[in-house]
N, C-alpha and C positions, 0 to 999 in steps of 0.2 A: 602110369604112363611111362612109357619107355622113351629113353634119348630123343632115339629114332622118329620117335610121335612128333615130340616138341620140336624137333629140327623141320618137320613138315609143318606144323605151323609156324612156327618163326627158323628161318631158313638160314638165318646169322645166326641162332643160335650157337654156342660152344661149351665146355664146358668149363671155360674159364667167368663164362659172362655168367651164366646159370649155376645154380645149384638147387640139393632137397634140402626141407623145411626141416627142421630136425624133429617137429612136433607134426607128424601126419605123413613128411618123405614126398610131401607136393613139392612144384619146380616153382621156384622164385628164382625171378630176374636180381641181378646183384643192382640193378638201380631199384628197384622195390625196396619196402621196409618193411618187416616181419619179425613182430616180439616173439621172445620164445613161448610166449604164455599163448600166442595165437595158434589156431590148428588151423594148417594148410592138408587136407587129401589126397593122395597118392594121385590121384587123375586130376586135383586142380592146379590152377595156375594163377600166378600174381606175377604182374609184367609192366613195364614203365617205369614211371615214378609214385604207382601204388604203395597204398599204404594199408597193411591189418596190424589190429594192436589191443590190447587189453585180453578176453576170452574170446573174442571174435571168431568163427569158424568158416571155413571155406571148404566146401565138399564135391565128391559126386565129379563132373567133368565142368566145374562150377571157372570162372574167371573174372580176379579184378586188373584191368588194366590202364595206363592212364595216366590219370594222377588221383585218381579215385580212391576212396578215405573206406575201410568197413572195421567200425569198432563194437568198445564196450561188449558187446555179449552177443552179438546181430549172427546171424547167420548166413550166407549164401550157398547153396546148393543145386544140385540138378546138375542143368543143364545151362543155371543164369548165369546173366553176367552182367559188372558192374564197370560202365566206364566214365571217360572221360574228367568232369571234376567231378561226378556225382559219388554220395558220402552214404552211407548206409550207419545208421546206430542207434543205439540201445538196445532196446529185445528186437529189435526186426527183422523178419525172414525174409530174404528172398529166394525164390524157387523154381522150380520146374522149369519152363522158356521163359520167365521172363526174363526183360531188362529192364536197367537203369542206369543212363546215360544223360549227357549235356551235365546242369548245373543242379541234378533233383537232387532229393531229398528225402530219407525214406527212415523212420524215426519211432521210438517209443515202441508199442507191441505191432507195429503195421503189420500186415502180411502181404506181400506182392508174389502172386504166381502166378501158374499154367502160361500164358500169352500174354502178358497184363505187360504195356509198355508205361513208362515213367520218364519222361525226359524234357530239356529244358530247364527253366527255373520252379517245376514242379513240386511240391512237398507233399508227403503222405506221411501223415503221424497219428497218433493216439492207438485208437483199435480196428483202425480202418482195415478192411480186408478189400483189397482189389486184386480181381481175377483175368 
């Protein structure tokens, strides 16, 4: 994603507040936090007071923003996106449209894709596959 993109979504954007991720070249907001061991994708974004850490991956036109937590090994991809305080970890995927927002929870091998919303005080863990 070019500047240009991310200015059209976020309109205060600059390039003093933003930067790339140095593992993947995705745009992290300078209030976000992003280990170097996490991979952000060139079309994703982490915005707010988000947080990726550990091997955590963020891909695709994927977004965590918020105050929203994606560790340990989780993935997010697609087109998903992770807000609000909702925390994504361990092996968990999220994918395709989904989301996960308010206060969920998305854990252990979960898988959450295609349309599959999560939100609230929600938890999804073990090998649960929701679609």
């Amino acid at each position: 994603m070019e500047f240009e993109q991310l200015k059209s979504i976020f309109p205060d954007a600059t390039l003093e507040t933003w930067s790339r991720h140095p593992n993947g070249g995705g745009w992290v907001e300078n209030t976000a936090t992003v280990e170097d061991t996490s991979f952000v994708g060139p079309n994703a974004v982490v915005s707010g007071f988000a947080s990726v850490s550990g091997n955590a991956s963020v891909s695709g036109n994927a977004s965590v923003s918020g105050n929203a937590s994606v560790s340990g090994t989780a993935q997010v991809s697609g087109n998903a996106s992770v807000s609000g305080d909702a925390s994504v970890s361990g092996d968990a995927w999220v994918f395709g449209d989904a989301r996960v927002f308010g206060d969920a929870w998305v854990y252990g091998n979960a898988l959450v894709y295609r349309n599959a919303l999560v939100s609230g005080f929600a938890s999804v863990s073990g090998s649960t596959v929701l679609k």
